[in-house]
N, C-alpha and C positions, 0 to 999 in steps of 0.2 A: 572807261571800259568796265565790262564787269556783267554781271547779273541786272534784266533788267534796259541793257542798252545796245548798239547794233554792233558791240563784239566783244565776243569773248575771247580771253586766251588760254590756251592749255599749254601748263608744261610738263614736260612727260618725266615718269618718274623708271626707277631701275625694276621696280617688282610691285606687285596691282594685288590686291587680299580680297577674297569675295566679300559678296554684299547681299542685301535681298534687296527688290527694287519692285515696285506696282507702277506698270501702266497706266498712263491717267485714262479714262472712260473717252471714247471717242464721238466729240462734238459733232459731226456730218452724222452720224447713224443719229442721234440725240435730235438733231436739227430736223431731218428727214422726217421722221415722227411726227415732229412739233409742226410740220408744216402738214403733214397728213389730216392730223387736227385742227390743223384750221382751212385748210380746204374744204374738208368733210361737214364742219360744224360737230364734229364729235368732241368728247374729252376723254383724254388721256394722261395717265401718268407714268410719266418718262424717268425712271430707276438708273441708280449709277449716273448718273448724269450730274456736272457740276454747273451751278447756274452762272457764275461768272465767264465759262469759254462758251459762254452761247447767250453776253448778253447783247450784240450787237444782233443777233438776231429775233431775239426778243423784244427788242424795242421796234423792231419792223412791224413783227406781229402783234404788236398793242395797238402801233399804228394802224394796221389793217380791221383791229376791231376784237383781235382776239382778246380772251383773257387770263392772268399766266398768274400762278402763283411759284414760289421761289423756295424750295427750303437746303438743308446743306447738301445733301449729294440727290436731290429731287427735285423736277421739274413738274406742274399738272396745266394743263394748256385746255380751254376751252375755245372751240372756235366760233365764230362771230355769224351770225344770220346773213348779213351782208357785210360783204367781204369787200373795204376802203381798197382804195388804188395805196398804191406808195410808193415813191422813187429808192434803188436804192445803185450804191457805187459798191463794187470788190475792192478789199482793200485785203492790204495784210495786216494777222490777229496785232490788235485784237478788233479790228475792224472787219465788217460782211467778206465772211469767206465767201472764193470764189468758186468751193467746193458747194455750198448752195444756191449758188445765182439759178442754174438751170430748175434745182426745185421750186426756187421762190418764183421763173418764170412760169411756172402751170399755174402757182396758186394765181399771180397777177391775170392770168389770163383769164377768170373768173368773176374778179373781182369788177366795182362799180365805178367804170370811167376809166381817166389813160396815167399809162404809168413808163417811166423812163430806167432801161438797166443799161446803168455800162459797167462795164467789164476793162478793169483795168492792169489784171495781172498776168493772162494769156492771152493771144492770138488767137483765132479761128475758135472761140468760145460759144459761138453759138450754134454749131454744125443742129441740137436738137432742135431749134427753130422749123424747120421743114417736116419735122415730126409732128409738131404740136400742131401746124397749122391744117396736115390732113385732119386730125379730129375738130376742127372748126377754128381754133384760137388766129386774134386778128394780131398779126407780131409785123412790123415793120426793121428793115435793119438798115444803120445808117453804119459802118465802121465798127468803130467799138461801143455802141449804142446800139439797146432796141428800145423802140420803141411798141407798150401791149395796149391795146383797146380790149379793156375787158369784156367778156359775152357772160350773159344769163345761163347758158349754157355750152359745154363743146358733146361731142358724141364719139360713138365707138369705130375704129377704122383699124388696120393693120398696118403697124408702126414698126420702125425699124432701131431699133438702139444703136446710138456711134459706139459710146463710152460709157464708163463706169456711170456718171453724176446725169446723165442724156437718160440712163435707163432706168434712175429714180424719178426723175422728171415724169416721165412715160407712164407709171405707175399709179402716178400722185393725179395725173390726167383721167387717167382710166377710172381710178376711183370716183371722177364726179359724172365721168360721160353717160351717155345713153347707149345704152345697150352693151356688147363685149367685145372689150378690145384684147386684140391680139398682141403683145409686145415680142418681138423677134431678135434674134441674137442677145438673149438676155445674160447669156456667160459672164459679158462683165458687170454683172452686178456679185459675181463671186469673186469679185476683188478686195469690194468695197463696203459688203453688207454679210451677215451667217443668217440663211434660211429666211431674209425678208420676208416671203410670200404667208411661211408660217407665224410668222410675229401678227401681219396684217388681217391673217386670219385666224388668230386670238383676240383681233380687235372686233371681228364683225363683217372681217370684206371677204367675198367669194372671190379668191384668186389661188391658182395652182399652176404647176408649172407641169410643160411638158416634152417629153423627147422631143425632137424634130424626125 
């Protein structure tokens, strides 16, 4: 038991003294980025970011071709001309979150040849599948498995967001398609992200958001 293993124990004490405490930087906004960049073929450097809770997905995106340099709380990710297929499984940390399966499936959807995700820590995991595939992406789904035939290209269409990590997906899509896509019901990306659209467009990309 202890630190380190799958339990902890607390024992509760009569009176608790303050403290100060830091937030560790959060891996999915970190990750989301780092697949932005390698979607796009741009480079990025991802601030606040520790490279250890994002190396299981770093070693995806080497595999796919990107390339990552590491330093203490800095991430710089170059992404790849062509973009390798790669399998990957969710797992819990410090294995492929399944908080980026959904992004990692836009980038695959890109990407050269066929790539296998499962999904092994939720149910009904793939509901964004039917999003991606209006903008052209080839997704197959077997259970807790998709199966993506990457395309040369997807295009721009009017998409519907389920969920928080559906409507990063969406995004990361848009960013490679042709022409403008529309992403709807985007509220839940104010769960899980502060002013995406403006971070992205510090990077380069024409995106904005609008009332309905």
């Amino acid at each position: 038991e202890g630190e380190g293993t799958d339990t902890i124990t607390i024992n509760g004490v009569e009176t608790l003294r303050p403290c100060t405490h830091t937030v560790i930087p959060d891996r999915i906004e970190a990750g989301t980025f780092m697949i932005g960049a390698a979607i796009t073929g741009g480079t990025i450097q991802v601030q606040n970011c520790r490279p250890t809770h994002v190396a299981a997905l770093t070693e995806k995106l080497r595999a796919a071709g990107a390339k990552i340099w590491e330093e203490n709380e800095k991430v710089v990710i170059t992404g790849p001309k062509v973009i390798e297929s790669v399998d990957i499984k969710t797992m819990p940390y410090p294995g492929f979150p399944t908080d980026l399966q959904a992004q990692f499936m836009a980038l695959m959807s890109v990407a050269r040849g066929w790539s296998m995700i499962r999904e092994t820590i939720f149910e009904n995991r793939f509901i964004h599948v039917s999003e991606l595939k209006r903008m052209g992406a080839d997704i197959e789904i077997n259970a807790s498995q998709a199966l993506v035939k990457g395309r040369e290209e997807l295009f721009s269409a009017p998409v519907m967001a389920t969920d928080l990590r559906a409507s990063a997906s969406l995004i990361l899509a848009a960013l490679v398609a042709k022409g403008r896509t529309e992403v709807h019901r985007i509220y839940h990306l104010d769960r899980g992200y502060e002013a995406i659209e403006d971070k992205f467009r510090g990077l380069g990309a024409t995106m904005w958001r609008e009332k309905a």
